[in-house]
VORO-644380 format. One line per 8 residues: number of its first residue (from 1); their letters; for each residue x, y, z of N, C-alpha, C. Coordinates in Angstrom, 3 decimals. Layout:
<sites>
NUM = a = X,Y,Z,X,Y,Z,X,Y,Z | ...
</sites>
This chain:
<sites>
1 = xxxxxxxx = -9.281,-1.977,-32.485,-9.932,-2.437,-31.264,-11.321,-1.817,-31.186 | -12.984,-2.576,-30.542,-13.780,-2.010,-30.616,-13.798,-0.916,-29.664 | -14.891,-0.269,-29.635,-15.321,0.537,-28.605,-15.606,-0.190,-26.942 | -15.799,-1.146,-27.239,-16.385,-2.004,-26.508,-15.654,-2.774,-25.750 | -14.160,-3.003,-25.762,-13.107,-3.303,-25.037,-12.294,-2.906,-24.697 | -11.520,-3.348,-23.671,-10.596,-2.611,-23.339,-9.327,-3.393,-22.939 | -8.673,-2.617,-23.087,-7.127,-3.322,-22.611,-6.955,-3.524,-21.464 | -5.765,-4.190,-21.228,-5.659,-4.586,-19.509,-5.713,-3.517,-18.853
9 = xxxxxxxx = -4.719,-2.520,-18.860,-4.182,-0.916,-18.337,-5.839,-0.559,-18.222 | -6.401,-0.463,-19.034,-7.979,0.766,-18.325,-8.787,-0.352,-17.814 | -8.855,-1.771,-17.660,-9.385,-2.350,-16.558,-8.694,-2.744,-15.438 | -7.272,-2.603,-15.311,-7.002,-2.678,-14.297,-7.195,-1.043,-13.327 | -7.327,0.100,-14.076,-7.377,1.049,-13.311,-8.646,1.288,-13.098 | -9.851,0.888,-14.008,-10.958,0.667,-13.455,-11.268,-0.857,-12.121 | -10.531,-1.207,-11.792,-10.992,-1.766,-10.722,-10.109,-2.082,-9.902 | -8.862,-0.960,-9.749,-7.759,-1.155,-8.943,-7.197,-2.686,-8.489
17 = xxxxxxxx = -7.501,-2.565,-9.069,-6.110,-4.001,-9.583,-4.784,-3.987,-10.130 | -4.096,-4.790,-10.012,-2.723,-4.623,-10.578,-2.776,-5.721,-12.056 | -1.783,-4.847,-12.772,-1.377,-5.905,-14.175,-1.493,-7.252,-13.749 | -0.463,-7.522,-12.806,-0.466,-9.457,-12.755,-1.176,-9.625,-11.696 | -2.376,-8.662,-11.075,-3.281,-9.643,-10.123,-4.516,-10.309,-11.166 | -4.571,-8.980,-12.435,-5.171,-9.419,-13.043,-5.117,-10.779,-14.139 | -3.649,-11.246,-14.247,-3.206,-12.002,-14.740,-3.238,-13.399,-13.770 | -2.647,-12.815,-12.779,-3.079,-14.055,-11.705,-4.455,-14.691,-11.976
25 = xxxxxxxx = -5.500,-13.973,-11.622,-6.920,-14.352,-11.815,-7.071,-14.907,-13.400 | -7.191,-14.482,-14.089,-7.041,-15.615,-15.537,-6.414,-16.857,-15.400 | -5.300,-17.107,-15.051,-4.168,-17.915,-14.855,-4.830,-19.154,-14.113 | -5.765,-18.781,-13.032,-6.061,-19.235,-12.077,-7.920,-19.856,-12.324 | -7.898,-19.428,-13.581,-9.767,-19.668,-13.971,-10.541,-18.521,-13.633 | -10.411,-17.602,-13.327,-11.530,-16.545,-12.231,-11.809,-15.834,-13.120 | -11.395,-15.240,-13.998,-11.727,-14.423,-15.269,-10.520,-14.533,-16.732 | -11.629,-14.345,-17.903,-10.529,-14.828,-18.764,-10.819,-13.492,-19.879
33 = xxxxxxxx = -10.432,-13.122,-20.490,-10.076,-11.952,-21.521,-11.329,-12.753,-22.884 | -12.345,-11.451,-23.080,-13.501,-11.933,-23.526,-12.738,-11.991,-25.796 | -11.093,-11.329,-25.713,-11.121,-11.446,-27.008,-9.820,-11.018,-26.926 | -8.595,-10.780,-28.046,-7.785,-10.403,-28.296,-7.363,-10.112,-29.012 | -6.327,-8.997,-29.349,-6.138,-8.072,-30.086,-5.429,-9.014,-31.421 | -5.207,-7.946,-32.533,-4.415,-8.990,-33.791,-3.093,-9.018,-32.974 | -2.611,-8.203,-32.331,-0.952,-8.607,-31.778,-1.001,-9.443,-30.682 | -2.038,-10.201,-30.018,-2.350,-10.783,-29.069,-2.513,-10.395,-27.742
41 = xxxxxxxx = -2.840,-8.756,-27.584,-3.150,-8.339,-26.387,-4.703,-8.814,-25.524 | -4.468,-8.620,-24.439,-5.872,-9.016,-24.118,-6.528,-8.097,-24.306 | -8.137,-8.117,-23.987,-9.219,-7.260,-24.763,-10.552,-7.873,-23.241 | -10.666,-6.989,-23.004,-12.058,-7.419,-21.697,-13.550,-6.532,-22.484 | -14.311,-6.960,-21.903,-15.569,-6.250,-21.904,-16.111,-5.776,-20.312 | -17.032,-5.022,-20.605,-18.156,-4.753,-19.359,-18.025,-5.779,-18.414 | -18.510,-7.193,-19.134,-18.810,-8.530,-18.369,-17.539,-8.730,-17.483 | -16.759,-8.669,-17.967,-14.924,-9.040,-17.518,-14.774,-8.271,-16.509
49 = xxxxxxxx = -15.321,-6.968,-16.530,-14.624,-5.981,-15.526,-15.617,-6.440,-14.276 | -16.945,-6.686,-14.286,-17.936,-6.832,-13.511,-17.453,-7.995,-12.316 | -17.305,-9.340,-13.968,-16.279,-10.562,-12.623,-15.290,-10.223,-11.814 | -14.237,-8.729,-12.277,-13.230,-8.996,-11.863,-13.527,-8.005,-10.268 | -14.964,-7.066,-10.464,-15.107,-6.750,-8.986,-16.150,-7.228,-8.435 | -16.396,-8.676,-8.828,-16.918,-9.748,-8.088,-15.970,-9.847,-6.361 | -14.701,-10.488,-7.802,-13.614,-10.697,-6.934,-13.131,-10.005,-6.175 | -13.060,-8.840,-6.619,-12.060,-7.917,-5.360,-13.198,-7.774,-4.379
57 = xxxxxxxx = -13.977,-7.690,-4.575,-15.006,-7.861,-3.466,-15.185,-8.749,-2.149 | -14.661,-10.061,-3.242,-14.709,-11.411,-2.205,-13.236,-11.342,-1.524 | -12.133,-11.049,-2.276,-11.050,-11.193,-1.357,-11.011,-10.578,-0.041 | -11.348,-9.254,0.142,-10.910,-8.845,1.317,-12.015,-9.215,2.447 | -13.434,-10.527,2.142,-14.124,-11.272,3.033,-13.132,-12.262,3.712 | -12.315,-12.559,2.765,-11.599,-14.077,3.187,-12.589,-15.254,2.128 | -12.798,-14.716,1.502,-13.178,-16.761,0.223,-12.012,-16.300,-0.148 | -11.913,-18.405,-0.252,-10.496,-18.323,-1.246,-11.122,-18.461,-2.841
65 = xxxxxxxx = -10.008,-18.506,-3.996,-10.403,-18.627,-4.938,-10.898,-19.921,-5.634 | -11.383,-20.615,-4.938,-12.268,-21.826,-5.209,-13.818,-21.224,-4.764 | -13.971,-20.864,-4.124,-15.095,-20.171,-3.567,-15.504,-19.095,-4.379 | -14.155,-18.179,-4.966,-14.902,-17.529,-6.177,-14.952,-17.908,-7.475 | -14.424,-18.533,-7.702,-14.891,-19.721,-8.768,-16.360,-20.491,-8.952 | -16.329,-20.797,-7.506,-17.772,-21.653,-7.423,-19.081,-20.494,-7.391 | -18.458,-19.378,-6.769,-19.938,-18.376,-7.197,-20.068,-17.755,-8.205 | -19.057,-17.462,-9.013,-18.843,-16.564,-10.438,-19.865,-17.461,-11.252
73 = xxxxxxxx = -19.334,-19.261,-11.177,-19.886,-20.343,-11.668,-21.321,-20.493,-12.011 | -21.906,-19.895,-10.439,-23.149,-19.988,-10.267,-24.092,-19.672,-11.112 | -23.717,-17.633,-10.580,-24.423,-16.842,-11.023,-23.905,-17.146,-12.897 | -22.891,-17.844,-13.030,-22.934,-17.661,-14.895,-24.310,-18.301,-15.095 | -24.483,-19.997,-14.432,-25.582,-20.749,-14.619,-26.740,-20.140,-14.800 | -27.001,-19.185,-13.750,-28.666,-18.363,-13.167,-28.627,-17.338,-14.373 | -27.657,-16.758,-14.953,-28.097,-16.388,-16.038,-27.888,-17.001,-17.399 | -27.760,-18.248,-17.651,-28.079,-18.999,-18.821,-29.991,-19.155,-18.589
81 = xxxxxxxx = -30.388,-18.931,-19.720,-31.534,-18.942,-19.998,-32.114,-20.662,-20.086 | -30.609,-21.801,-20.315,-31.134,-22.878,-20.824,-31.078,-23.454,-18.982 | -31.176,-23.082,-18.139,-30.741,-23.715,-16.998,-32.514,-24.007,-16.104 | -32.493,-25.474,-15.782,-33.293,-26.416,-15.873,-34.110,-25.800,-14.647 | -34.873,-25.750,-14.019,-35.691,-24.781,-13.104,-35.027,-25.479,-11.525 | -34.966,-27.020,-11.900,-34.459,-27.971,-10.181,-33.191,-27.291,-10.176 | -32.189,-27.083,-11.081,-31.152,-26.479,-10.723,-31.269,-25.272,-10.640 | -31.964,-24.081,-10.910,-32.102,-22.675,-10.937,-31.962,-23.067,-8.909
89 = xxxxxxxx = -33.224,-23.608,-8.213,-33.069,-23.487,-7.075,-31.798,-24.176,-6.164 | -31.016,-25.044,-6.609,-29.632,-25.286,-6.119,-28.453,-24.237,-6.620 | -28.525,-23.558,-7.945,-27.998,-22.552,-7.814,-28.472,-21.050,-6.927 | -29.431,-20.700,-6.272,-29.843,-19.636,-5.479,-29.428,-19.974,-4.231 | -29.510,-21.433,-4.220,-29.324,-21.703,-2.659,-27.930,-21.458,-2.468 | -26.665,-22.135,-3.318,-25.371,-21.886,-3.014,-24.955,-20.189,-3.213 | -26.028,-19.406,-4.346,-25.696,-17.704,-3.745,-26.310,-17.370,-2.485 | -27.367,-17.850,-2.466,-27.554,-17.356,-0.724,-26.669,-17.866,0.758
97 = xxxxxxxx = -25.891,-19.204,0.297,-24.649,-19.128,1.467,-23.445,-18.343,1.104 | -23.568,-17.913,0.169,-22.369,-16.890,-0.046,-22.540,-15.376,0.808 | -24.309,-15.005,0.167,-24.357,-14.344,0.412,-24.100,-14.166,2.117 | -25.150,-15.276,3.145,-25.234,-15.264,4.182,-23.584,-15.359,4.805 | -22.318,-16.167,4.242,-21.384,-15.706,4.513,-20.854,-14.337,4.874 | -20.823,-13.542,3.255,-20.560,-12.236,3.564,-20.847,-11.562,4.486 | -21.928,-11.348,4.540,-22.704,-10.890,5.651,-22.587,-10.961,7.270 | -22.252,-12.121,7.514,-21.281,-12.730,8.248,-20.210,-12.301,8.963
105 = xxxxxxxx = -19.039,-12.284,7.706,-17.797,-11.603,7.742,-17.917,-10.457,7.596 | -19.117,-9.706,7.047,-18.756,-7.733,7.711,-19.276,-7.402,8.579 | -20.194,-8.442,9.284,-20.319,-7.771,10.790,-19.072,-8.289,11.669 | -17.856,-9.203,11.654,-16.892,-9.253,11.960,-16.112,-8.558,11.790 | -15.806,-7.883,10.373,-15.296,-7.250,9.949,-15.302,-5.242,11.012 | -16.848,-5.045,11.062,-17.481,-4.375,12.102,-17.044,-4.260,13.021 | -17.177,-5.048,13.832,-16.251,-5.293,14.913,-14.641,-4.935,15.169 | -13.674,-5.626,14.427,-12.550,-5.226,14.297,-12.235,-3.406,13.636
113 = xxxxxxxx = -13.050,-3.268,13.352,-12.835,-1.674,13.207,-12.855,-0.635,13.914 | -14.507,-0.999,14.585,-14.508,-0.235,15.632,-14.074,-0.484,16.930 | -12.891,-1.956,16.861,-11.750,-1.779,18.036,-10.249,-0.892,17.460 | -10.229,-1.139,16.508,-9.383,-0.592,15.853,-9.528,0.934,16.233 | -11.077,1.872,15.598,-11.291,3.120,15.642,-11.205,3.398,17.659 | -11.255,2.838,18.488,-10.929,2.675,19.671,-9.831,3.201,20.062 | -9.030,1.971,19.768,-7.464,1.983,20.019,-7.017,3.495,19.544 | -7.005,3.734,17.891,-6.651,5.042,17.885,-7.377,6.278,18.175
121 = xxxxxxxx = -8.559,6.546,18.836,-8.898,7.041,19.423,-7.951,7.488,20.941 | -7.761,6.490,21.360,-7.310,6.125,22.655,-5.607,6.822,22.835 | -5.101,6.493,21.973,-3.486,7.434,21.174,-4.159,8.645,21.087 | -5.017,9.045,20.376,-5.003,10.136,20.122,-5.269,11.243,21.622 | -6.395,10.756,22.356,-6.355,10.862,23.496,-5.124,11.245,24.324 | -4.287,10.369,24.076,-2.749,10.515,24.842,-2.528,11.579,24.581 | -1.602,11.311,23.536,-0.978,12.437,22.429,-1.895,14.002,22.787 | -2.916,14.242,23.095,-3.556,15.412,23.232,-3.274,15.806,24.863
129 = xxxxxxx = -3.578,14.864,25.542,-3.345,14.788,27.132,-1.343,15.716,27.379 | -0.659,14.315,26.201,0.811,14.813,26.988,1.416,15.562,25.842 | 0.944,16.779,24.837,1.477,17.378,23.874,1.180,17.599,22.934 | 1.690,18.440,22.049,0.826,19.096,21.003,0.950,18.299,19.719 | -0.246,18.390,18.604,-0.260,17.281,17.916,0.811,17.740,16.955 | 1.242,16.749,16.097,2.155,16.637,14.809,1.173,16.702,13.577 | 1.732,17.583,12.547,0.805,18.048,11.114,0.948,16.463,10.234
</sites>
C-alpha cells in the first residue's frame, strides 16, 4: 500500500465517521475509494478524506444527500481546469446558495443553543437554589 493512502479504519478515525457511514456514502455516490488494495480493500487519499468532511459538515446543517452530491459536483467542476468560463459562473452561483444556506442554518442553529444554554442554565439555577450539586 502507498504512503499516500489509507484504509478505511484511519479515515474513518480521521473524520469520525463510522465504517458503514462511510460505506453508506460510497454506496450512495458521495464519495468513492480513490484505489484498492490487491485483496480488494478500499484505499482513500487526501482528496477522499476532504469530500468525506465536506459531508459531515453538511449533515448536521440539514442538506440531504442530493444536495451534497450537487455541491461536491460543483466544486469537482470549478476545479477542472477544462470547465468553460459561462459555466465556471453557474457553478459559483450554485456554491454561493449553498454557501448562503449554511449560513442561514447556523444562525438558526445559534439560536437553538443559546435557548438550550438557557434552559440549562435555568436547572442549574434550581438545583443550586434547592441543594447541593451532584459530582
Amino acid at each position: 500500500m502507498s504512503s499516500e493512502h489509507m484504509q478505511i479504519g484511519e479515515v474513518a478515525a480521521r473524520t469520525e465517521l463510522s465504517l458503514r457511514t462511510i460505506r453508506h456514502y460510497e454506496e450512495t455516490g458521495l464519495v468513492a475509494p480513490s484505489a484498492r488494495s490487491r485483496g480488494g480493500f478500499r484505499l482513500y487519499t487526501e482528496a477522499d478524506v476532504a469530500r468525506l468532511m465536506v459531508v459531515r459538515r453538511m449533515k448536521p446543517l440539514g442538506f440531504s444527500l442530493d444536495e451534497m452530491r450537487d455541491l461536491l459536483e460543483a466544486v469537482d467542476r470549478l476545479d477542472d481546469d477544462g470547465t468553460a468560463p459561462g459555466e465556471r459562473v453557474e457553478l459559483l452561483e450554485r456554491v454561493r446558495a449553498y454557501e448562503r444556506s449554511a449560513t442561514e442554518q447556523v444562525a438558526r442553529l445559534r439560536v437553538q443553543l443559546a435557548r438550550a444554554e438557557e434552559f440549562a442554565l435555568t436547572l442549574r439555577t434550581r438545583l443550586d437554589r434547592d441543594g447541593p450539586r451532584e459530582a
